[in-house]
C-alpha positions as CSV (number, residue, x, y, z in Angstrom):
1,X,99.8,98.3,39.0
2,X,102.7,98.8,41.4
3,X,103.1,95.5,43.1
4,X,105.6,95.3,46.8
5,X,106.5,92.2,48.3
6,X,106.9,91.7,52.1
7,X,107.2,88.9,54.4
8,X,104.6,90.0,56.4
9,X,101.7,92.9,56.3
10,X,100.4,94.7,59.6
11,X,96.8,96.3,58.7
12,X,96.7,98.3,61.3
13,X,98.9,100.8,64.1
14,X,96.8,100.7,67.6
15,X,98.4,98.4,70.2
16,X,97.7,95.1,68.7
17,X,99.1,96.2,65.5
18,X,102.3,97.8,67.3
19,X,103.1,94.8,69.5
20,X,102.7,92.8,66.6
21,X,105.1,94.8,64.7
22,X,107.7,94.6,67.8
23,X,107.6,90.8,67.1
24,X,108.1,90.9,63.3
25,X,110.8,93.9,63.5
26,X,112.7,91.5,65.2
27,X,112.6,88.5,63.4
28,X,114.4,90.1,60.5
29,X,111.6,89.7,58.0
30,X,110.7,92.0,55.8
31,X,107.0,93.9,57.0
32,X,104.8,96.8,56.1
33,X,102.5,98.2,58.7
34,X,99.4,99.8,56.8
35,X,96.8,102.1,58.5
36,X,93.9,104.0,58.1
37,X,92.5,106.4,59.6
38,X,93.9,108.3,62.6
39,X,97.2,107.0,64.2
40,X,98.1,106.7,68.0
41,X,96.1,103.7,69.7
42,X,92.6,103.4,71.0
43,X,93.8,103.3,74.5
44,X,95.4,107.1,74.1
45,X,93.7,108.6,72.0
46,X,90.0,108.2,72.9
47,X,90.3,105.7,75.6
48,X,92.2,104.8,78.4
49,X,94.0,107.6,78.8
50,X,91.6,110.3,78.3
51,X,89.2,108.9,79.9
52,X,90.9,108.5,83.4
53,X,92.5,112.7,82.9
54,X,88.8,113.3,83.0
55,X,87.6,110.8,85.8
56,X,90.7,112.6,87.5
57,X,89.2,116.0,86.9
58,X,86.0,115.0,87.9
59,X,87.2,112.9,91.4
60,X,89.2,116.0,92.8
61,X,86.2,118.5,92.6
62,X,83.5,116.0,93.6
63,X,86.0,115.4,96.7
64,X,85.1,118.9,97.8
65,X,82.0,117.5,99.7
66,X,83.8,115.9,102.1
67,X,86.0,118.9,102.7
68,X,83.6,120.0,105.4
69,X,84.2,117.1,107.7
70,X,87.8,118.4,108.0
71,X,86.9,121.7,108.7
72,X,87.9,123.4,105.7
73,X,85.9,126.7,104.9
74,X,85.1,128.2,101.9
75,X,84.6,124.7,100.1
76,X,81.4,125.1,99.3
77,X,82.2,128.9,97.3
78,X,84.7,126.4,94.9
79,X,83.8,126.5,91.0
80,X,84.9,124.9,88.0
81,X,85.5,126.3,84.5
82,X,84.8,123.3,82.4
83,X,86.1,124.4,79.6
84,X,89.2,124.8,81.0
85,X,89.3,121.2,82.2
86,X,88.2,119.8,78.9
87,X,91.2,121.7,77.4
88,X,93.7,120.1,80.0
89,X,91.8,116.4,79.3
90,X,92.5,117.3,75.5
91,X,96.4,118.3,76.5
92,X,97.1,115.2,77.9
93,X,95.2,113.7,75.7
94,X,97.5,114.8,73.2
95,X,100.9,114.4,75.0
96,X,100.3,110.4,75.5
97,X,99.4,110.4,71.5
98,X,102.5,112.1,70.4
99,X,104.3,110.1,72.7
100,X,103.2,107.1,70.7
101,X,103.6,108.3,67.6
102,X,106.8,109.2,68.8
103,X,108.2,106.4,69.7
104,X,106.4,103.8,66.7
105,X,104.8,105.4,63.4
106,X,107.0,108.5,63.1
107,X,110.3,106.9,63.4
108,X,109.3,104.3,60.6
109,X,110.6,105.1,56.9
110,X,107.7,105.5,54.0
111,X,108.4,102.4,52.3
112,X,107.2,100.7,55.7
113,X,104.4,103.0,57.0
114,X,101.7,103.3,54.7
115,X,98.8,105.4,55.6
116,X,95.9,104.3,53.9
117,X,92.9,101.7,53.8
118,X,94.0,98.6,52.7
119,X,91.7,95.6,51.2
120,X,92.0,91.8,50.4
121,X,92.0,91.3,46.0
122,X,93.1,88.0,46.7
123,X,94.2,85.8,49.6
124,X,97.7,86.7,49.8
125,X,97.3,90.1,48.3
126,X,96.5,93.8,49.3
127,X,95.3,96.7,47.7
128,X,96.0,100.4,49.0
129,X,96.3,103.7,47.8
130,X,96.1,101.9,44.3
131,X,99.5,100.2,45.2
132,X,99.5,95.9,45.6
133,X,101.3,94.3,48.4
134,X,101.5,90.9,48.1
135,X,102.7,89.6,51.4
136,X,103.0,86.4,52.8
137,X,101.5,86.4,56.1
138,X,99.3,88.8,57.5
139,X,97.8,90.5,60.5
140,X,94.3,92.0,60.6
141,X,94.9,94.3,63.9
142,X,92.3,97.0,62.5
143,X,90.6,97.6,65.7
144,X,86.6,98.8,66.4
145,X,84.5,102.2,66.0
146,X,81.4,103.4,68.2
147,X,78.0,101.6,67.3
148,X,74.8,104.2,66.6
149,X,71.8,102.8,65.7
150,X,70.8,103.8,62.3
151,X,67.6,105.3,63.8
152,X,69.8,107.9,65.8
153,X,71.3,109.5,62.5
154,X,68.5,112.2,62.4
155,X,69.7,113.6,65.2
156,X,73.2,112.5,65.1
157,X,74.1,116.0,65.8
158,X,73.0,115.6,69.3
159,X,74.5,112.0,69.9
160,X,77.8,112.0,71.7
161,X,80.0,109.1,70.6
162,X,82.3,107.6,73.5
163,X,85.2,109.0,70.7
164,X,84.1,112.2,70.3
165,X,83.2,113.2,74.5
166,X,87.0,113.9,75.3
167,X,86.1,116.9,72.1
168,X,83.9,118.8,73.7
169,X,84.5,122.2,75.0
170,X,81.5,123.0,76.0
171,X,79.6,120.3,78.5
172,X,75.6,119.8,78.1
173,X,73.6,121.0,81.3
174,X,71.8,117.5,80.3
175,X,73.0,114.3,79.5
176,X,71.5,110.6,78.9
177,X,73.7,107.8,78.7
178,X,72.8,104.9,77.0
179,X,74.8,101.8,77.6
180,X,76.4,101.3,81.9
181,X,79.1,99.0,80.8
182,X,82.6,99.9,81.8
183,X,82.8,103.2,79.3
184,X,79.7,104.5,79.4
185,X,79.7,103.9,83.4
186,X,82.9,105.9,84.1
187,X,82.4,108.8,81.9
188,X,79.1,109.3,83.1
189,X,79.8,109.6,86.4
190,X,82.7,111.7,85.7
191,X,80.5,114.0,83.7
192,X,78.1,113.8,86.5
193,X,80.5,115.4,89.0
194,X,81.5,118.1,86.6
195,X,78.4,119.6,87.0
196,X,76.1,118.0,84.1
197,X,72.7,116.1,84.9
198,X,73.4,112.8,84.1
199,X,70.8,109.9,83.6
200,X,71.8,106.3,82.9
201,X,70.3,103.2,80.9
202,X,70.9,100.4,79.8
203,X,69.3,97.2,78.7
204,X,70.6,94.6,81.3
205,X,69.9,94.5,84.7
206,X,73.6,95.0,85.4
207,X,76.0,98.2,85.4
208,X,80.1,98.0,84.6
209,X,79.8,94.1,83.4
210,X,79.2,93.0,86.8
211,X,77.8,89.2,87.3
212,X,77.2,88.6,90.9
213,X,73.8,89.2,91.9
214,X,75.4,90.9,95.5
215,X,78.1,93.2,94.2
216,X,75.3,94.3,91.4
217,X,72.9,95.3,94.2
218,X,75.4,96.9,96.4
219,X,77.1,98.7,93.1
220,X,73.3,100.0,91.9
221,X,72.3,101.0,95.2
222,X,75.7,103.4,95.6
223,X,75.9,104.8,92.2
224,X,72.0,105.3,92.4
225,X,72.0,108.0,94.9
226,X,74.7,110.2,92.7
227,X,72.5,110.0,89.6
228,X,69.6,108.0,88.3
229,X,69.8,104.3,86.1
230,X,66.8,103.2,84.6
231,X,67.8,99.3,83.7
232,X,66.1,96.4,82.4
233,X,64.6,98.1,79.4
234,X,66.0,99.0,75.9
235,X,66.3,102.9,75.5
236,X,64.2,104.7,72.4
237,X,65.1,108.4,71.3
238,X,62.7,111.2,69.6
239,X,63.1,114.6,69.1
240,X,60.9,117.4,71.3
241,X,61.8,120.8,70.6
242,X,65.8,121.2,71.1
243,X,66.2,118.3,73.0
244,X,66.0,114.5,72.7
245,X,63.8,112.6,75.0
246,X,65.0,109.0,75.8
247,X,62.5,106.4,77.2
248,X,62.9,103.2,78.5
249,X,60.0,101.3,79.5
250,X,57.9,103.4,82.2
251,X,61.2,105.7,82.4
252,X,61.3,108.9,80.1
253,X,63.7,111.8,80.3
254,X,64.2,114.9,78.4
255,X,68.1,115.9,77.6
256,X,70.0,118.2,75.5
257,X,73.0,115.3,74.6
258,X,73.4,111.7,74.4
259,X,76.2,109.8,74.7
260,X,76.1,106.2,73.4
261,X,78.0,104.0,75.0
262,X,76.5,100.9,72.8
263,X,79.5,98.7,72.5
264,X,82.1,98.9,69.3
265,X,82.1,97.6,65.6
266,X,85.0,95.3,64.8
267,X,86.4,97.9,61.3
268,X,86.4,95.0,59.0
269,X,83.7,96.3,56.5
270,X,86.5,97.8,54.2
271,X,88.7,94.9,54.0
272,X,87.1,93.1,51.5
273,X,87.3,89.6,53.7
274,X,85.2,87.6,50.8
275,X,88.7,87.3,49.4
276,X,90.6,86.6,51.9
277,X,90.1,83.0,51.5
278,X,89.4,82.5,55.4
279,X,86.3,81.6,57.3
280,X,84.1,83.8,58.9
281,X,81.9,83.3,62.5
282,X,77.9,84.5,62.0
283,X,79.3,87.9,63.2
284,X,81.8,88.8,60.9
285,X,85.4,88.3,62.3
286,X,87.4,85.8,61.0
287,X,87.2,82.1,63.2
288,X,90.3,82.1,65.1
289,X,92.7,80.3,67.7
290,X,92.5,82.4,70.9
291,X,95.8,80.8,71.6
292,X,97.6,81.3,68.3
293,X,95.3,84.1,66.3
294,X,95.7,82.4,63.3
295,X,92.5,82.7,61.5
296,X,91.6,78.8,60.6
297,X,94.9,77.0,59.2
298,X,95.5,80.1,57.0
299,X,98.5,82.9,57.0
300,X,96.1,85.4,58.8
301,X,96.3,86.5,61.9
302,X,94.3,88.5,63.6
303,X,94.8,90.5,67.4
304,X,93.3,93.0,69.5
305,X,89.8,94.8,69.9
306,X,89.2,93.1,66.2
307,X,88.7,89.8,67.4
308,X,85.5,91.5,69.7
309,X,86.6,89.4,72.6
310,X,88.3,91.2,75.5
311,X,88.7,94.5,74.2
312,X,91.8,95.8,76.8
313,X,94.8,96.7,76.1
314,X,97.1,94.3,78.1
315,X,94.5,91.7,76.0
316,X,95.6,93.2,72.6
317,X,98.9,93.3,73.7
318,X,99.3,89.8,74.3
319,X,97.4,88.8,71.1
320,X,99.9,91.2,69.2
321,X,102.8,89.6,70.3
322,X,101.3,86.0,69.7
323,X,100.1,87.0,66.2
324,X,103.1,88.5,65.5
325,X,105.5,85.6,66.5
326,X,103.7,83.6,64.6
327,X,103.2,85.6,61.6
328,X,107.0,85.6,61.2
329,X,107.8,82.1,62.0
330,X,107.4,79.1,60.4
331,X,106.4,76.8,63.0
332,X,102.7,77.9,65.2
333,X,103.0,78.2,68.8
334,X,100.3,78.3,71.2
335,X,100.7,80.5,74.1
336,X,98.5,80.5,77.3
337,X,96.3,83.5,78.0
338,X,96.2,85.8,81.2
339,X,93.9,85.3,84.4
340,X,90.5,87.3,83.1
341,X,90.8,90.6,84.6
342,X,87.8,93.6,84.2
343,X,88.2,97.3,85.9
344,X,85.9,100.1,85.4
345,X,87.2,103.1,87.2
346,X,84.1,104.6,88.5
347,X,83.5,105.8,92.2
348,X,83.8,102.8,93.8
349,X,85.7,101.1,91.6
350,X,84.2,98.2,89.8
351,X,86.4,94.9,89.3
352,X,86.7,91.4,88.4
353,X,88.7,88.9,88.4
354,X,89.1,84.9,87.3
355,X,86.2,82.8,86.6
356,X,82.6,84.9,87.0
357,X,79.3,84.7,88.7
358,X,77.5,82.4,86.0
359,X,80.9,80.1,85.7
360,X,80.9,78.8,89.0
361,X,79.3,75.7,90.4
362,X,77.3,76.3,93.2
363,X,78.2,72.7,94.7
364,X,81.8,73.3,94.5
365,X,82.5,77.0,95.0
366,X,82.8,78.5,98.2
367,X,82.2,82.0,98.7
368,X,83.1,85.0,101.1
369,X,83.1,88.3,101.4
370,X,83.1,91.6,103.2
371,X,81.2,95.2,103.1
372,X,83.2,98.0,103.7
373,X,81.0,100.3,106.1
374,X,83.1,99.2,108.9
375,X,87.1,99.1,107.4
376,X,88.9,101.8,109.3
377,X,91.4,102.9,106.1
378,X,88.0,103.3,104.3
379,X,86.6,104.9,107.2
380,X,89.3,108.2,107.7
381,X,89.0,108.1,103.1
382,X,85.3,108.9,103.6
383,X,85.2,106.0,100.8
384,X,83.9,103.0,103.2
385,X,80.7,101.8,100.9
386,X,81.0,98.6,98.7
387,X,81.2,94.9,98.7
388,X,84.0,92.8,97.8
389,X,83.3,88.8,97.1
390,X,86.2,86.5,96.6
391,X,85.3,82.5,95.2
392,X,87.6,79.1,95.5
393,X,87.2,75.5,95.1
394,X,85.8,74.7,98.5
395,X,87.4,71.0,98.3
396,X,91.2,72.6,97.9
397,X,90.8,76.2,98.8
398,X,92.2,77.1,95.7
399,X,91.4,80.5,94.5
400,X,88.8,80.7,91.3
401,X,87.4,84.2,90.9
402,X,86.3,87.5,92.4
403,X,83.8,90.0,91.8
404,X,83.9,93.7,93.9
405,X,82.4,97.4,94.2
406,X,84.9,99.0,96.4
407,X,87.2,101.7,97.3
408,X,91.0,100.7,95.9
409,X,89.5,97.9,93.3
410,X,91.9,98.5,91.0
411,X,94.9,97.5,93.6
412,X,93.0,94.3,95.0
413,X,92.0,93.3,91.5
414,X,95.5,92.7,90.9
415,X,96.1,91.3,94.0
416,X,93.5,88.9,93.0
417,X,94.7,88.1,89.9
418,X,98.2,87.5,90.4
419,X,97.3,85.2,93.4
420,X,95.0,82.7,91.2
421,X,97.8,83.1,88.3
422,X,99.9,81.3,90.8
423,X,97.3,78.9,91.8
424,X,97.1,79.7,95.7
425,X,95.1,79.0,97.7
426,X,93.0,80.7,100.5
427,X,95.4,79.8,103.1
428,X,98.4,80.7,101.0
429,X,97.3,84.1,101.1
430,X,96.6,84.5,104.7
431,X,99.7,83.9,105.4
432,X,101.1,86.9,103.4
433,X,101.3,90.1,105.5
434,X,98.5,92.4,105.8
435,X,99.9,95.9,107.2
436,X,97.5,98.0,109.6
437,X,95.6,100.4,108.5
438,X,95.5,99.6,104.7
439,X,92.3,98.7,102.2
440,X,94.3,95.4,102.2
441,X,92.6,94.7,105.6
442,X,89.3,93.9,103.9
443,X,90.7,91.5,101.1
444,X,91.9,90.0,104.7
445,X,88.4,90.0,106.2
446,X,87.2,88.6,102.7
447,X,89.3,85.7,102.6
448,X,89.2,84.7,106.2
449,X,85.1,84.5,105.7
450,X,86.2,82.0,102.2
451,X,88.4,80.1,104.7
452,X,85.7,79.1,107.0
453,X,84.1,77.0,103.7
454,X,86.8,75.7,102.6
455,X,87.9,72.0,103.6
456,X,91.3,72.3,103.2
457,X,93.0,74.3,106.5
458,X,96.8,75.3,107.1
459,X,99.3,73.2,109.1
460,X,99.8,75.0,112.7
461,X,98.6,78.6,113.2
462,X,96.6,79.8,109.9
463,X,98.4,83.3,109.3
464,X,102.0,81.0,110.2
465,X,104.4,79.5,108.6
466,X,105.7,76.4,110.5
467,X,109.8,75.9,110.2
């Protein structure tokens, strides 16, 4: 058998596996970047991407009910062809795909590119389209695939995968979702407001990963009143007739689709890990070093949605770069990982930042926060529902965490984030400028509430510098 020898072996092309690559490409080693399946990320071709075209889609026509405030006529007579705007998801869709492939996997010559399913035949070895590589190092950057319960297959043809939604042409008049996390969350409610009945479960008490018993409350109560969630109880499907009927504990609704929105399986069954020579945790995935990805003391690395810890892209960027670096160097380098950050882009948007709900120490956190009824930017938006909650050490006011349900999440998120990166404080960050009238104005309202628990206070006037 044909036997090629590289430096180092990518299994693998979504963004870990590409970021990775960037690393190795550089170092002058010789690499091979090996894939199966389809080709053009996670993240554009059946996630990120498509997912907010259609939230977009969905967003503009629901706005129509607020047209009438502004005295707009005829909003009411507005349609939408949905076919139509599944066929513009499925163009950009398409455009952010090609321009991946466009600017990674197509430019790459043959003898580097090899399209196929490759498998471990011995530690340092790997078998593909009948072809060994036998490469020095390696990166398992293989990403994850939709879970469906065995018991769903009989009626697989009525189960919606979070992959397959963005295929559609047609939309179901009914629709159960099983599974509120941060996917199953935002396309529902997109799908929602597109015209489809849409009814929610899931098995925690929780929707879009939120922790904090308030923003929970305030974020159920809001998305409640658009369409039902039935929580707390796991979700059982049988056939009746044409349709599926979904229960979940006293809960029972009839629908013609069901999209699971169960979480993702790490796509290491065809690797053939038992000879891989590496350790393996009770769930599968190789035992790693968050801060190197170097499976054990081995020459595997593993990166991205693989690894089944924060499956996001700027995640599995990082951990492509830090397994490739180290893939193609001798020496192992640790490298510090980014301030947690979460956002599900439903209407509000969902967010969190830093250290969670469950993490904190109730004896040295202090907390504030602020509801939105009354902010005057969310006010003239027509958006002023939600919470925001924002945590520090209430010794040194150092920011620690926050947790919100609001209009413009995704901005103050950031905003958030960046801020404990640099390890202010709450009175470092009132005395940043807060324009008038901006969302902004209730991160302001938010932190001056932290302030008043914290011990440690600013010199002079709190929102002042002193010379």
């Amino acid at each position: 058998m044909e036997e090629k020898q590289v430096d180092v072996a990518i299994i693998g092309s979504g963004s870990a596996g590409l970021y990775a690559l960037g690393q190795v490409s550089k170092s002058g080693k010789r690499f091979v970047l090996i894939n199966g399946g389809e080709t053009g990320t996670t993240c554009a071709r059946v996630g990120c991407m498509p997912s907010k075209a259609l939230i977009q889609v969905a967003d503009d026509f629901h706005r129509r009910g607020i047209l009438g405030r502004y005295g707009v006529e005829g909003h009411d007579e507005l349609e939408l062809d949905t076919g139509e705007s599944m066929e513009h998801v499925r163009d950009l869709r398409d455009t952010f795909v090609e321009r991946v492939r466009g600017n990674s996997t197509d430019r790459m010559p043959e003898e580097r590119f090899i399209e196929g399913f490759a498998r471990f035949v011995a530690p340092h070895t790997l078998e593909v389209n009948g072809q060994r590589i036998r490469a020095e190092k390696i990166v398992i950057a293989t990403g994850t695939r939709p879970l469906i319960p065995k018991a769903w297959e009989a009626f697989r043809d009525r189960i919606i995968t979070t992959d397959e939604v963005f295929e559609l042409e047609h939309l179901p008049k009914s629709l159960a979702v099983v599974g509120l996390g941060a996917i199953g969350l935002e396309l529902g409610q997109a799908l929602h407001r597109l015209g489809v009945e849409v009814t929610g479960f899931d098995l925690a008490d929780t929707i879009g990963g939120l922790q904090d018993p308030e923003v929970i409350r305030a974020a159920v109560e809001f998305i409640g009143k658009e369409f039902p969630l039935h929580l707390g109880a796991g979700a059982e499907i049988v056939e009746e007739g044409d349709q599926l009927r979904v229960t979940a504990g006293e809960q029972s609704v009839l629908a013609d689709r069901v999209l699971a929105s169960l979480g993702r399986i790490p796509n290491l069954d065809q690797l053939a890990l038992e000879n891989a020579g590496i350790a393996l945790g009770d769930n599968g995935i190789p035992v790693f070093d968050r801060h190197t990805m170097q499976a054990g003391d081995s020459h595997i690395f593993i990166a991205g949605d693989v690894t089944g810890e924060r499956a996001l892209l700027h995640e599995a960027g990082d951990e492509g770069r830090i397994a490739g670096r180290n893939a193609s160097h001798e020496d192992i380098s640790a490298f510090r990982r980014k301030v947690p950050l979460g956002i599900t882009f439903c209407d509000p948007n969902i967010c969190f930042v830093g250290r969670r709900w469950p993490e904190l120490d109730p004896e040295t956190t202090a907390v504030g926060q602020v509801k939105f009824a009354p902010v005057g930017r969310a006010m003239i938006m027509g958006k002023n529902k939600g919470i925001l909650r924002v945590y520090a050490d209430k010794k040194t006011g150092r920011l620690l965490g926050s947790e919100m349900a609001c209009v413009k999440g995704e901005n103050l998120a950031h905003l958030l984030n960046w801020s404990i990166t640099q390890g202010l404080t709450v009175g470092d960050l009132l005395r940043m400028p807060f324009y008038h009238p901006v969302i902004e104005e209730a991160l302001q309202a938010a932190l001056y509430d932290l302030y008043a628990n914290v011990e440690t206070q600013n010199d002079g006037i709190t929102e002042l510098y002193p010379l």
